[in-house]
BAKENU-462701 format. One record per residue: residue number from 1; residue in one letter; x, y, z of N, C-alpha, C in turn. Coordinates in nm, 4 decimals. Each point is the difference from the previous one (the first is absolute). Layout:
    i  aa      n.xx      n.yy      n.zz     ca.xx     ca.yy     ca.zz      c.xx      c.yy      c.zz
  NUM   A         X         Y         Z         X         Y         Z         X         Y         Z
...
This chain:
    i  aa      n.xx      n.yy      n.zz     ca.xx     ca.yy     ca.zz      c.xx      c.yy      c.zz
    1   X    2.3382    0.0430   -0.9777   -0.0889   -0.0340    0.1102   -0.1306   -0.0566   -0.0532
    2   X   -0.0411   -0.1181    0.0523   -0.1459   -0.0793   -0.0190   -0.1127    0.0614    0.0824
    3   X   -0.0836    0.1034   -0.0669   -0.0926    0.0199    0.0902   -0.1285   -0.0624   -0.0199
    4   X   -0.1179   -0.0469    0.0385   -0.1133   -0.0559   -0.0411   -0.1136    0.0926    0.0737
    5   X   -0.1002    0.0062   -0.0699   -0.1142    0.0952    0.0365   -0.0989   -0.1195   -0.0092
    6   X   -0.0467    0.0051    0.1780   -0.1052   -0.0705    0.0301   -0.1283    0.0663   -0.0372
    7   X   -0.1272   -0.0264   -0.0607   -0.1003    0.0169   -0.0174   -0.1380   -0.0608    0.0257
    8   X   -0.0445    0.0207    0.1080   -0.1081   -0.0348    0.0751   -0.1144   -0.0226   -0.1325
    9   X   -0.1153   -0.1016   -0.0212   -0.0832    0.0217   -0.0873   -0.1223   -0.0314    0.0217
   10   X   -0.1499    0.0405    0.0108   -0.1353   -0.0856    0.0139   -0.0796    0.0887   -0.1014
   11   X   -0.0501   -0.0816   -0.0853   -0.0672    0.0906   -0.1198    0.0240    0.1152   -0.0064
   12   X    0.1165    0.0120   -0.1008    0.1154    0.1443   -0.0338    0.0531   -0.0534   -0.1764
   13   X   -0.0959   -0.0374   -0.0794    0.0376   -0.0482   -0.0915   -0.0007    0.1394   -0.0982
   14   X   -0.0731    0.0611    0.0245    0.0078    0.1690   -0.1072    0.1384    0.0514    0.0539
   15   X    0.0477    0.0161    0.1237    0.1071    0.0249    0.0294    0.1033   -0.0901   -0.0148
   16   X    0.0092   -0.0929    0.0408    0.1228   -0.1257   -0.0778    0.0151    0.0146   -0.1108
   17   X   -0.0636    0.0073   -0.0948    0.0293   -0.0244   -0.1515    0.0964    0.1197   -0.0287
   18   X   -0.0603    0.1035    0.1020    0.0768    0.1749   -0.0555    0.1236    0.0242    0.0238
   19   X    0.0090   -0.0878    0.1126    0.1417    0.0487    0.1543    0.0610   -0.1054   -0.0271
   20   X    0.0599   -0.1418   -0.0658    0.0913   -0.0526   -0.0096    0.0972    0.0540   -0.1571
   21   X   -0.0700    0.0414   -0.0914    0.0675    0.0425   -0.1123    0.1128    0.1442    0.0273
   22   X   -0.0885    0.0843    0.0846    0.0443    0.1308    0.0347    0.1553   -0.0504    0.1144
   23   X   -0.0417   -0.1161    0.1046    0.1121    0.0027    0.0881    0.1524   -0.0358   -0.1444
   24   X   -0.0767   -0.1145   -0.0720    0.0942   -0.0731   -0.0501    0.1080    0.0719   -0.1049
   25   X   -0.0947    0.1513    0.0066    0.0542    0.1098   -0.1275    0.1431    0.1102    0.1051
   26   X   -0.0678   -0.0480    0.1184    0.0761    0.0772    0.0800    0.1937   -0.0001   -0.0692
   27   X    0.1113    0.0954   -0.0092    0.1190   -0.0241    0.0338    0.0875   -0.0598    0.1208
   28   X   -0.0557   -0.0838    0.0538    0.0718   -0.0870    0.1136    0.0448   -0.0985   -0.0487
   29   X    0.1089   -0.0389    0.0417    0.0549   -0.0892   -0.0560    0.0192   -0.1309    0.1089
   30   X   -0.0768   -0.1228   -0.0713   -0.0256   -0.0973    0.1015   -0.1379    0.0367    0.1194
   31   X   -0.0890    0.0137   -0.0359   -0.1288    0.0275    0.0309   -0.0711   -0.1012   -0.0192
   32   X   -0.0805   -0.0616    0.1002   -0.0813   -0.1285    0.0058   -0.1428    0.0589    0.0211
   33   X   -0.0586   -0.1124   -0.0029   -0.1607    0.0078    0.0637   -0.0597   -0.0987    0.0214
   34   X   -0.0777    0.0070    0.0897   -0.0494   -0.1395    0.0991   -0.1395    0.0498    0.0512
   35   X   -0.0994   -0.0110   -0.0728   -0.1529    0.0067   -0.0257   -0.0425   -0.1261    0.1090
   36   X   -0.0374    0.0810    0.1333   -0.0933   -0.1254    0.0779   -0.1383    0.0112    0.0006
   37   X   -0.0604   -0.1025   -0.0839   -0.1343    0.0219    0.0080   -0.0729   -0.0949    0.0565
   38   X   -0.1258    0.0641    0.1059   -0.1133   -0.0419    0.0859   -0.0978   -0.1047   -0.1221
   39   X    0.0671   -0.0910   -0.1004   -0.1645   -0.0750   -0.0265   -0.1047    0.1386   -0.0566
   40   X    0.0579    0.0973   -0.0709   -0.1190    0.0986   -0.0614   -0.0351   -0.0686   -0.0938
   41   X   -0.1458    0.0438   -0.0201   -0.1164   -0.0787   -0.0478   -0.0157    0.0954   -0.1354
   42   X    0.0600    0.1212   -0.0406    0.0219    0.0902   -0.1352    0.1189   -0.0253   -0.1009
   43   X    0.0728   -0.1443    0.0077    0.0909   -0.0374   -0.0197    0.1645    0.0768   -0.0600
   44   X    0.0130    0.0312    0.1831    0.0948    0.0921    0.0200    0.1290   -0.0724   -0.0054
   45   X    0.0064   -0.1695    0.0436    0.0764   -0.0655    0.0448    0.0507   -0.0058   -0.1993
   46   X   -0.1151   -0.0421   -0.0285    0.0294   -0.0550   -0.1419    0.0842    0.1069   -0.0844
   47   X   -0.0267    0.1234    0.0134    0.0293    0.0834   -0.1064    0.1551    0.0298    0.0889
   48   X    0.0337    0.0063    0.1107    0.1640   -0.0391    0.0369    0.0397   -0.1134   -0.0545
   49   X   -0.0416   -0.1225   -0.0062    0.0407   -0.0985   -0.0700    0.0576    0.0413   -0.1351
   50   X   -0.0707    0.0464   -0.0556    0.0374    0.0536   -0.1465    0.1141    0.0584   -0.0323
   51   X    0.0374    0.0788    0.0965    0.0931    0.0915   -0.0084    0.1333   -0.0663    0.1134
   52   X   -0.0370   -0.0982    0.0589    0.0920   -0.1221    0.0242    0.0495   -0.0719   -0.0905
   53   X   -0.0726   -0.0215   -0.0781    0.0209   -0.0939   -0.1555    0.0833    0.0692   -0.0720
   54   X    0.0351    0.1660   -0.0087    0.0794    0.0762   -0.0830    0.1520    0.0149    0.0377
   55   X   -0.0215    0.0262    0.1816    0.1354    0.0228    0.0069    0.0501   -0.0871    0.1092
   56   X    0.1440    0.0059    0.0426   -0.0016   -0.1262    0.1349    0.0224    0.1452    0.0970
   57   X   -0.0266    0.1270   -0.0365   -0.0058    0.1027    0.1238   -0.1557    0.0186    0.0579
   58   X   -0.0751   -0.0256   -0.0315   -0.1502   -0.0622    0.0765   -0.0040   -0.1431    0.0371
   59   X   -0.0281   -0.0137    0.1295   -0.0344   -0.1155    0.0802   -0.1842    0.0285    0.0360
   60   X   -0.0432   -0.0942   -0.0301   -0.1861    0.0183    0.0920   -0.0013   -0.1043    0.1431
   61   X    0.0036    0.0039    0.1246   -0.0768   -0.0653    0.1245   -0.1359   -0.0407   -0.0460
   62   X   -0.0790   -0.1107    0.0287   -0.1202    0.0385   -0.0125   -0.0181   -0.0897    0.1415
   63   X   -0.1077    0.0439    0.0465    0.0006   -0.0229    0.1286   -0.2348   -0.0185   -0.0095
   64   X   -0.0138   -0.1256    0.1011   -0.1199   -0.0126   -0.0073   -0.1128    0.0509    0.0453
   65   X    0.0216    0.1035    0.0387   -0.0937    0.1159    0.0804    0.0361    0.1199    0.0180
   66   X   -0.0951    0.0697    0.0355    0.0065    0.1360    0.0377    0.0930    0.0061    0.2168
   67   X    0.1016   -0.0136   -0.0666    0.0855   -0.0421    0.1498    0.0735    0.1386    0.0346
   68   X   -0.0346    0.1373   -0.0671    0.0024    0.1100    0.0379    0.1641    0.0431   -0.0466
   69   X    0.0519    0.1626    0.0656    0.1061    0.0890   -0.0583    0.1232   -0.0939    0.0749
   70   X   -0.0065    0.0262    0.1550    0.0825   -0.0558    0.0805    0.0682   -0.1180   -0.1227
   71   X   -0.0485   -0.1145    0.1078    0.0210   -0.1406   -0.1166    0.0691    0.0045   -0.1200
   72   X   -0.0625    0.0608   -0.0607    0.0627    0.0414   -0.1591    0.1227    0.0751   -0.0106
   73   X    0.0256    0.0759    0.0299    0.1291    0.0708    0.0086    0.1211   -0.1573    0.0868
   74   X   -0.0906   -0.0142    0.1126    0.1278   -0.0896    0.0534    0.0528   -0.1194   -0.0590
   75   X   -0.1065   -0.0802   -0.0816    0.0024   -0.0698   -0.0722    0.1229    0.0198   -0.1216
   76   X   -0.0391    0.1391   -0.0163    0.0558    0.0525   -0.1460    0.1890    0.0361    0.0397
   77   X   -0.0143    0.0430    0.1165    0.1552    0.0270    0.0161    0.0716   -0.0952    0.0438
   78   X   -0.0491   -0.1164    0.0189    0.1141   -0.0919    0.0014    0.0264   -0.0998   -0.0978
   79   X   -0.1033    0.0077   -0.0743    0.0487   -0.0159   -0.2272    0.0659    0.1249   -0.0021
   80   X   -0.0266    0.0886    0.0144    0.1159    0.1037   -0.0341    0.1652   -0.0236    0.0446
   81   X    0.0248   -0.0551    0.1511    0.0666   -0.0032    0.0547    0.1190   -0.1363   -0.0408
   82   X   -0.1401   -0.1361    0.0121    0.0779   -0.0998   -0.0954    0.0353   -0.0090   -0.1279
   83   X   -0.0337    0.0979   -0.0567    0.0790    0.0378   -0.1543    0.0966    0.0666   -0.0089
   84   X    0.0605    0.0602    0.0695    0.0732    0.1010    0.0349   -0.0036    0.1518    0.0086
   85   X   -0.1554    0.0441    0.0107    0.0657    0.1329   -0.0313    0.0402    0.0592    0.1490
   86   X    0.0522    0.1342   -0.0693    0.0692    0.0729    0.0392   -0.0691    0.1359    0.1000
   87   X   -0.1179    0.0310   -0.0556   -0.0897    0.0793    0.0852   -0.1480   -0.0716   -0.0492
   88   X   -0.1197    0.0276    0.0640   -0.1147   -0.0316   -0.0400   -0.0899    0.1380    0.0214
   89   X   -0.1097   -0.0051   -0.0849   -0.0621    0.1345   -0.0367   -0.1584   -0.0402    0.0520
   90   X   -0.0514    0.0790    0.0766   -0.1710   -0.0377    0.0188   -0.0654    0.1147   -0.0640
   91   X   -0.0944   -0.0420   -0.0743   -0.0500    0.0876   -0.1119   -0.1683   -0.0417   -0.0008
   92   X   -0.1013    0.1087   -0.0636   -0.1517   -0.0641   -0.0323    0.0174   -0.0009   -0.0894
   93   X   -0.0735   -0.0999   -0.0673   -0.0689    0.0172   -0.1237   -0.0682    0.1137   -0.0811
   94   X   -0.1223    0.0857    0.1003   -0.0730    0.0908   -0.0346    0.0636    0.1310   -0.0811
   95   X    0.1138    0.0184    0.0438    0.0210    0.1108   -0.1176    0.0605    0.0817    0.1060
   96   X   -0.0334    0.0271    0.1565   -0.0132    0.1079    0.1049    0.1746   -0.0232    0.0381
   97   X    0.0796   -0.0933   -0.0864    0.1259    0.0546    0.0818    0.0549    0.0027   -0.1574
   98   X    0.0534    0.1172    0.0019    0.0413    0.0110   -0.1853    0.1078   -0.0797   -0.0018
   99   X    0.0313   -0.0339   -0.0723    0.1062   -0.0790   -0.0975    0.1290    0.0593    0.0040
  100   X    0.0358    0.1422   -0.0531    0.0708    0.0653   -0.0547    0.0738    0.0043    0.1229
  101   X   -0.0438    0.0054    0.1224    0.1461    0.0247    0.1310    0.0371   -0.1167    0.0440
  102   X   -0.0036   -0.1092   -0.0622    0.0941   -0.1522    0.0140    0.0930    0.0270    0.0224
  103   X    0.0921    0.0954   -0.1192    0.1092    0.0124   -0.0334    0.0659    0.1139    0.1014
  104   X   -0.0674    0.0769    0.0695    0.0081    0.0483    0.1298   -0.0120   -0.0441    0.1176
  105   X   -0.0785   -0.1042    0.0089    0.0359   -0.1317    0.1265    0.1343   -0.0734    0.0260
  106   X    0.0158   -0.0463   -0.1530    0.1378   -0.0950   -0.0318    0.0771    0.1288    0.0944
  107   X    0.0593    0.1170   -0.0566    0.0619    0.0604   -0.0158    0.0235    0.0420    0.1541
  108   X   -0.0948   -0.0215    0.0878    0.0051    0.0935    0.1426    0.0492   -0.1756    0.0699
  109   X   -0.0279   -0.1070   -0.0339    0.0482   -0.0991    0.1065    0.0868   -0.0463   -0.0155
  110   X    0.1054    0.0528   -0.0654    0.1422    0.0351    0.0306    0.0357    0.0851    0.1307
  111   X   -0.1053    0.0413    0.0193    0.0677    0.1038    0.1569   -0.0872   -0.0655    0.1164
  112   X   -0.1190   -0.0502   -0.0287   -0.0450   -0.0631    0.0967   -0.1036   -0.1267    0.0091
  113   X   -0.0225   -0.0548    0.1220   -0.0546   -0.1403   -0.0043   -0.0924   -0.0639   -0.0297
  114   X   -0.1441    0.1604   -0.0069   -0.0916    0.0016   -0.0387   -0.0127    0.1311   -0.0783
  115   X   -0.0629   -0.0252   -0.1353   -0.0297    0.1449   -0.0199   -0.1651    0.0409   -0.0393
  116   X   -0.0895    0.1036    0.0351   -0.1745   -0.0270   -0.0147   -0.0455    0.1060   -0.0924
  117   X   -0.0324   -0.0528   -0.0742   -0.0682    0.1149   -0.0983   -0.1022    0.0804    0.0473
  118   X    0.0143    0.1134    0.0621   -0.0971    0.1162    0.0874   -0.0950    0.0827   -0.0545
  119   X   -0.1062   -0.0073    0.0764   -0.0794    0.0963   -0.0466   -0.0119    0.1563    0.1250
  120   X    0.1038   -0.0813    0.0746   -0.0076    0.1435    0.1152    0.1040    0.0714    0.0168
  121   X    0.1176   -0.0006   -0.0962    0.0971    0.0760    0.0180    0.0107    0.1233   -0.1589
  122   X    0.0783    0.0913    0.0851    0.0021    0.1146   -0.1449    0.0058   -0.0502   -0.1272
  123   X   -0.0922    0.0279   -0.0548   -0.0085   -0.0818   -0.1497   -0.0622   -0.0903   -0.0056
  124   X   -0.1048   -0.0719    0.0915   -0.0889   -0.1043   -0.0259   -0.1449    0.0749    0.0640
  125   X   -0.0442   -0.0901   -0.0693   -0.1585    0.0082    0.0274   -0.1247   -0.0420   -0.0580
  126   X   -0.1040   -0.0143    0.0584   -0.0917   -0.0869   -0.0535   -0.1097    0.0335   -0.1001
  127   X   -0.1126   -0.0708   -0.0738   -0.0373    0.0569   -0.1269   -0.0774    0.0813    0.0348
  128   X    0.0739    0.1227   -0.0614   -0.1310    0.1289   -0.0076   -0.1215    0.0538    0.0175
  129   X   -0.0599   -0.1364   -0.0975   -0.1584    0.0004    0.0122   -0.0257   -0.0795    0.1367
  130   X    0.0149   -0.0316    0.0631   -0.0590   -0.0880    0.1117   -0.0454    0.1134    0.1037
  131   X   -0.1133   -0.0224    0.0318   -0.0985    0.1197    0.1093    0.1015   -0.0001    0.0766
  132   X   -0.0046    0.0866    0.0575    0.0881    0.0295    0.1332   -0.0195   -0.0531    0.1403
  133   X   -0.1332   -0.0660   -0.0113   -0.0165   -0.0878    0.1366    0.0803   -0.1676   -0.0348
  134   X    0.0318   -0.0405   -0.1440    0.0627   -0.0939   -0.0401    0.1410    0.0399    0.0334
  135   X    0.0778    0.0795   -0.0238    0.1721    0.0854   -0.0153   -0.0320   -0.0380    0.1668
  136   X   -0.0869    0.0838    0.0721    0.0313    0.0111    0.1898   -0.0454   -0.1629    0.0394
  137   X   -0.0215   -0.0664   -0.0596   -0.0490   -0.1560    0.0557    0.1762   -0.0667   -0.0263
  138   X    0.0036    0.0290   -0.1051    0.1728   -0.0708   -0.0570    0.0902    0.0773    0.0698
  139   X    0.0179    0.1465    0.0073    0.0861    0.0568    0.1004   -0.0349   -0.0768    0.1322
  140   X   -0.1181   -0.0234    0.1045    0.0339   -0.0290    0.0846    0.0067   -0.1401    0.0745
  141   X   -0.0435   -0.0822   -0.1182    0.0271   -0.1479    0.0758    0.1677   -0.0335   -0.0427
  142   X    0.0413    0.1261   -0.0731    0.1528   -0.0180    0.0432    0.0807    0.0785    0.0865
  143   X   -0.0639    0.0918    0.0433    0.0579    0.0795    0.0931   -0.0501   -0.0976    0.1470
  144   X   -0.1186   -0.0881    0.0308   -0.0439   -0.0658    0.0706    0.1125   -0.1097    0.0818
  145   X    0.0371   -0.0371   -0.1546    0.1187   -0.1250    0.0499    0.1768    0.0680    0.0383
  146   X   -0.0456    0.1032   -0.0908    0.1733    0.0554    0.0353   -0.0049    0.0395    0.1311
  147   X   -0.0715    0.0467    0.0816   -0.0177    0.0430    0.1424   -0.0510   -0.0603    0.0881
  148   X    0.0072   -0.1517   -0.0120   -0.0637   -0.1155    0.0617    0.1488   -0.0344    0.0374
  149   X    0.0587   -0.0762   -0.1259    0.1154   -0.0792    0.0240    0.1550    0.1480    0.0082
  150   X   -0.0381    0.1332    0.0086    0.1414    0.0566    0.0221    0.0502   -0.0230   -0.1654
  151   X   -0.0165    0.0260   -0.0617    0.0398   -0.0275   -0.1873    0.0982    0.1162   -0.0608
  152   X    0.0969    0.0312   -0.0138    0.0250    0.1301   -0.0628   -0.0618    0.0466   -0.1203
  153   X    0.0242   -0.1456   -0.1124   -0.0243   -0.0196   -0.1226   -0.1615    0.0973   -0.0723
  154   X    0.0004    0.0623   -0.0436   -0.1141    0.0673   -0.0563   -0.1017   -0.0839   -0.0669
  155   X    0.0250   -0.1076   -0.0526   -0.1097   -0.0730   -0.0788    0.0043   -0.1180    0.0241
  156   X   -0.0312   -0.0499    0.1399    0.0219   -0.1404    0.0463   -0.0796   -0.1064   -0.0822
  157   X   -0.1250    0.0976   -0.0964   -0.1244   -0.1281   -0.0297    0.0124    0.0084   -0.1337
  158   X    0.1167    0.0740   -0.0569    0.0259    0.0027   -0.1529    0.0197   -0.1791   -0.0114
  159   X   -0.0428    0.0126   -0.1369    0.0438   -0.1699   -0.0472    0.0711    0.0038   -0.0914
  160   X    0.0506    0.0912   -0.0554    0.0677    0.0306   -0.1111    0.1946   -0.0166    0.0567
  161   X    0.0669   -0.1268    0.0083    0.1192    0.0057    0.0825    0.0916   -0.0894   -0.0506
  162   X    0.1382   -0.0161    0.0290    0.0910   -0.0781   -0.0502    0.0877   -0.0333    0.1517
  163   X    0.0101   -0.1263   -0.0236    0.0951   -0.0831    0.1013    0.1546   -0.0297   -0.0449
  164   X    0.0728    0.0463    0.0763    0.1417   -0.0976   -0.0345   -0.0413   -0.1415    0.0424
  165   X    0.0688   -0.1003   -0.0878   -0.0216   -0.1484    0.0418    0.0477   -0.0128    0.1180
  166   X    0.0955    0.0422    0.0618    0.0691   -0.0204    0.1248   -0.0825    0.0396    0.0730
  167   X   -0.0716    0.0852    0.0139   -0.0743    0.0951    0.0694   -0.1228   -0.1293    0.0341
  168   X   -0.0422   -0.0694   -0.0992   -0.1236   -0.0750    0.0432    0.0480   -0.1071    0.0081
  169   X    0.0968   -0.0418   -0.0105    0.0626   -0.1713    0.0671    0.0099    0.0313    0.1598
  170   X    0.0365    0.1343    0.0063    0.0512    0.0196    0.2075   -0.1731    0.0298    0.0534
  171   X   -0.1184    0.0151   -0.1011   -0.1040    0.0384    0.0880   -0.0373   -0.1533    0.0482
  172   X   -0.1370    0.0496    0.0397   -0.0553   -0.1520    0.0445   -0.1666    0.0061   -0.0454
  173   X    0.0457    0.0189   -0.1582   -0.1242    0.0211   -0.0670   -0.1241   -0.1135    0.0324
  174   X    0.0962   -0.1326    0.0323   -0.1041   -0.1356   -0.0255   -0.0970    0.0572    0.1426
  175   X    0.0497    0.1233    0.0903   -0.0792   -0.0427    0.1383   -0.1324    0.1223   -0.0583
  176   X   -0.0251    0.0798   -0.1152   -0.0414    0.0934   -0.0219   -0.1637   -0.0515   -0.0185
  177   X   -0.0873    0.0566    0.1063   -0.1439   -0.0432   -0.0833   -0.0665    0.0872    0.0200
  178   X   -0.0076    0.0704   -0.0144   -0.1004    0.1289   -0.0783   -0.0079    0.0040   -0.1686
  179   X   -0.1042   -0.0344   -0.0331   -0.0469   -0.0874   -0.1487   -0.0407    0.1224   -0.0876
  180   X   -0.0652    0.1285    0.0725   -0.0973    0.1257   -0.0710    0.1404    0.1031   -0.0362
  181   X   -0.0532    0.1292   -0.0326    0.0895    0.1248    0.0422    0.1185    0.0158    0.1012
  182   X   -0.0767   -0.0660    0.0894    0.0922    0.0326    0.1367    0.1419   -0.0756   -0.0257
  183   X    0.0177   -0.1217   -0.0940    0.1380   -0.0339    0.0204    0.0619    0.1086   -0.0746
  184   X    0.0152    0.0775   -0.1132    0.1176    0.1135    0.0182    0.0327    0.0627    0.1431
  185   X   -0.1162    0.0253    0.0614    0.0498    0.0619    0.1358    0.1211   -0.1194    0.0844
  186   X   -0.0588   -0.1356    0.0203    0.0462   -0.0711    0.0734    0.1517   -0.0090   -0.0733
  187   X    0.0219   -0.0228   -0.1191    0.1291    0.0278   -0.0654    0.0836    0.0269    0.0338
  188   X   -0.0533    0.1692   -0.0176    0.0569    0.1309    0.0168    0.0550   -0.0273    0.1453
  189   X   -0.0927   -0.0255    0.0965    0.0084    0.0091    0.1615    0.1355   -0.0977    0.0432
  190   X    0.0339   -0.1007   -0.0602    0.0692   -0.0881    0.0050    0.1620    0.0653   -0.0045
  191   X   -0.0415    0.0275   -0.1754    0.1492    0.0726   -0.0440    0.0230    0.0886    0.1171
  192   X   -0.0291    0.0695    0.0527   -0.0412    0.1405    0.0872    0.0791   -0.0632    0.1483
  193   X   -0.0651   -0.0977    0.0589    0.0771   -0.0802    0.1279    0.1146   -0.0109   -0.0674
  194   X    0.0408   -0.0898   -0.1118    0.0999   -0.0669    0.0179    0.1191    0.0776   -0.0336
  195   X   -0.0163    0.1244   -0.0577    0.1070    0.0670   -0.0093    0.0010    0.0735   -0.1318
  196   X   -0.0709   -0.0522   -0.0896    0.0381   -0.0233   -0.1323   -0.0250    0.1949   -0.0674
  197   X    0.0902    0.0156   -0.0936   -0.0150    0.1592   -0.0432   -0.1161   -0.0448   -0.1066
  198   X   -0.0891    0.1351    0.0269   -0.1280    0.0102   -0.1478    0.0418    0.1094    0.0122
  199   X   -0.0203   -0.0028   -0.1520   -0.0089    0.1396   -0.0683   -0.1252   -0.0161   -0.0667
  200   X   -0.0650    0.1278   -0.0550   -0.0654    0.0531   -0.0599   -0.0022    0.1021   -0.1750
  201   X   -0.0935   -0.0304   -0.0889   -0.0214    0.0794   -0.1132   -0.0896    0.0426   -0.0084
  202   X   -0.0295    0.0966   -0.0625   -0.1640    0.0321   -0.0022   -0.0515   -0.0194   -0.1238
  203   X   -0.1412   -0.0499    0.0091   -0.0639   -0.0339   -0.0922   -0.1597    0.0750   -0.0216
  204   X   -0.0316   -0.0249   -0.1608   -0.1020   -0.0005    0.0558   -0.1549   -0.1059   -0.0289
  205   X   -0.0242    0.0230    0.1355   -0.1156   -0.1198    0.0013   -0.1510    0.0263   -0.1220
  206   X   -0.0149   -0.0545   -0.1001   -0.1226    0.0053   -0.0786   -0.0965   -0.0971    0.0438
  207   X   -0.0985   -0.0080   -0.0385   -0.1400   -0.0812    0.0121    0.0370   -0.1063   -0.0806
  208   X   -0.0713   -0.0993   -0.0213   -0.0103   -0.0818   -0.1091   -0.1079    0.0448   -0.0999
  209   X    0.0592   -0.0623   -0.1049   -0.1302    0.0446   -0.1099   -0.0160   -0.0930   -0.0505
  210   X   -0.0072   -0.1387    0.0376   -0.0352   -0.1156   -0.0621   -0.0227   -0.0586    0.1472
  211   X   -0.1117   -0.1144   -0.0238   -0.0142   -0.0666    0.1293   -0.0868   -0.0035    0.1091
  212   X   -0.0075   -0.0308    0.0887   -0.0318    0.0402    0.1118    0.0807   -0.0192    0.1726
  213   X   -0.0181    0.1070    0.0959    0.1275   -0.0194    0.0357   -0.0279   -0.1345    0.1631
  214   X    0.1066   -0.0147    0.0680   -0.0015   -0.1007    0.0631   -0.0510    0.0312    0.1501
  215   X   -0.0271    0.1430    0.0091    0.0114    0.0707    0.1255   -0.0898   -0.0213    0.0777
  216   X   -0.0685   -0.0786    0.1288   -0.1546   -0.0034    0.0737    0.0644    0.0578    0.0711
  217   X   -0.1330    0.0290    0.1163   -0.0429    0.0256    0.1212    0.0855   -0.1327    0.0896
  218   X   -0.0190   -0.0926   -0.0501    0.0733   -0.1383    0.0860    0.1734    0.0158   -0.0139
  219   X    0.0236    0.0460   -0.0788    0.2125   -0.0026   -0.0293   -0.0112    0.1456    0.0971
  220   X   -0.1120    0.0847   -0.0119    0.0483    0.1440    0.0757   -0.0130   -0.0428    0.1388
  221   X   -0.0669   -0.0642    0.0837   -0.0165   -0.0469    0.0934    0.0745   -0.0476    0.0775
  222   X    0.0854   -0.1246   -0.0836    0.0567   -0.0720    0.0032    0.1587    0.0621    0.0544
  223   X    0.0217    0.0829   -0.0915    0.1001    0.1342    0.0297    0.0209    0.0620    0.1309
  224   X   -0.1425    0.0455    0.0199    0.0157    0.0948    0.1025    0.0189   -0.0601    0.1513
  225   X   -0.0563   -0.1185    0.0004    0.0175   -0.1141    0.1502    0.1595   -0.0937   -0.0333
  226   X    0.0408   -0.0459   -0.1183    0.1557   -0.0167    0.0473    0.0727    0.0307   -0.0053
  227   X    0.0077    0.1808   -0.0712    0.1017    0.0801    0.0400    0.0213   -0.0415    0.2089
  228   X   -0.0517    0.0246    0.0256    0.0141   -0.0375    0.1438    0.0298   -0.1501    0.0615
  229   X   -0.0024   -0.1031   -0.1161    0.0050   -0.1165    0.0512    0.1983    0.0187   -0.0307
  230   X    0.0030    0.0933   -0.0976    0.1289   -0.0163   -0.0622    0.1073   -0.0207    0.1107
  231   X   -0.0651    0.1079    0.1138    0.1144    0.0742    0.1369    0.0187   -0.1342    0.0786
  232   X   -0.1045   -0.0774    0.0292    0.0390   -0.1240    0.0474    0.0283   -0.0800   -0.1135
  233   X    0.0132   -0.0144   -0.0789    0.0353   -0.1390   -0.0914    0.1400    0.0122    0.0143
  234   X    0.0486    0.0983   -0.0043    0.2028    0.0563   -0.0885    0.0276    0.0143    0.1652
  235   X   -0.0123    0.0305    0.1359    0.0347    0.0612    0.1047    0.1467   -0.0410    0.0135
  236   X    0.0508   -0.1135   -0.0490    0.0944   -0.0641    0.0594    0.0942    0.0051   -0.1491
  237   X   -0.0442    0.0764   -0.0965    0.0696    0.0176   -0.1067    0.1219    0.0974   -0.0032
  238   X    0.1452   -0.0060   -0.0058    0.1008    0.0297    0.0163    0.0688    0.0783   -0.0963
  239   X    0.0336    0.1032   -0.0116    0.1080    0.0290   -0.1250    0.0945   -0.0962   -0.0064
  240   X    0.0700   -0.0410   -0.1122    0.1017   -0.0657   -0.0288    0.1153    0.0827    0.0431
  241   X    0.1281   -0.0820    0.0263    0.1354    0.0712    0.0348    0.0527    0.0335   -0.0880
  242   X    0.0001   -0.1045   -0.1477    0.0831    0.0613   -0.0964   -0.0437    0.1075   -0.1048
């Protein structure tokens, strides 16, 4: 099986340099990577280049602006898709979705269509040190959306996830525009109408320790008013028959 791990990038060059050697050390066999980078100005694009130059299992996007998460991922899965693989992987850069349960992603989307690396089910959870008004802010702008849209799924705003290819040829990713955070939700919400089985692993969520992270007041915002645009956008969205 061809899987490729999409990687979102905007000045993440302390982390790029760290996280393509470690994926590439991984035991998977037939493991890609497809580095989309925003035009970072810490030459993040460049130092994927490099490591493009080594193997033909790194691909770099470079793309001329800061055109956000959304975009990038969608961009990224249909180079994934026209190459052939077989599942596609959405992953950060920062360090906050470990590495080591790839091989536990691969392994669960064999049983289903989506599978999300969790921080809210037995065995996941988020970093330790984070005050506890940070842990109840992340617990509840996901408990926010799961009880907006009816969600079973425990970690609708995890980003840490793997697609069967089939799974994202039947969505209708091109109609997806929520650009911040909120598209895992809108994703998720999609798979969720149309039928599709997620499963879940638990993980756990760390901080970054390189960097700085991508998170405003404007992507949280942004979140919290189209979780609700979501209910009218999909209304007429159908499970599939087969």
């Amino acid at each position: 099986m061809k899987t490729t791990v999409i990687i979102p990038t905007y000045n993440e060059a302390e982390n790029i340099r760290k996280l393509i050697p470690i994926l590439l050390e991984l035991s998977i066999e037939n493991l890609h990577i497809l580095v989309v980078d925003d035009n970072s100005r810490d030459n993040t694009g460049k130092i994927a280049d490099e490591f493009a130059g080594q193997t033909n299992r790194v691909k770099v996007l470079h793309r001329h602006g800061k055109l956000g998460l959304g975009t990038a991922y969608i961009q990224g899965f249909q180079i994934a898709l026209d190459a052939g693989s077989d599942a596609v992987i959405q992953m950060d850069a920062d360090f906050s979705h470990p590495p080591h349960k790839i091989p536990e992603l691969i392994e669960q989307i064999a049983h289903y269509d989506l599978v999300i690396g969790s921080r809210y089910v037995a065995g996941g959870n988020v970093d330790t040190e984070w005050a506890a008004w940070r842990k109840a802010l992340s617990a509840f702008g996901n408990t926010y959306a799961r009880t907006i849209l009816s969600i079973k799924t425990r970690d609708i705003t995890g980003g840490f996830r793997i697609f069967r290819a089939d799974t994202l040829r039947k969505m209708p990713i091109q109609d997806v525009r929520s650009n911040g955070y909120i598209y895992q939700v809108e994703m998720t919400y999609i798979a969720s109408k149309m039928g599709f089985s997620i499963g879940e692993i638990p993980i756990y969520f760390a901080e970054r320790e390189w960097g700085d992270s991508k998170m405003s007041f404007k992507i949280q915002a942004e979140a919290a008013l189209r979780t609700w645009k979501l209910l009218w956008d999909y209304r007429n969205l159908e499970p599939l028959n087969d």
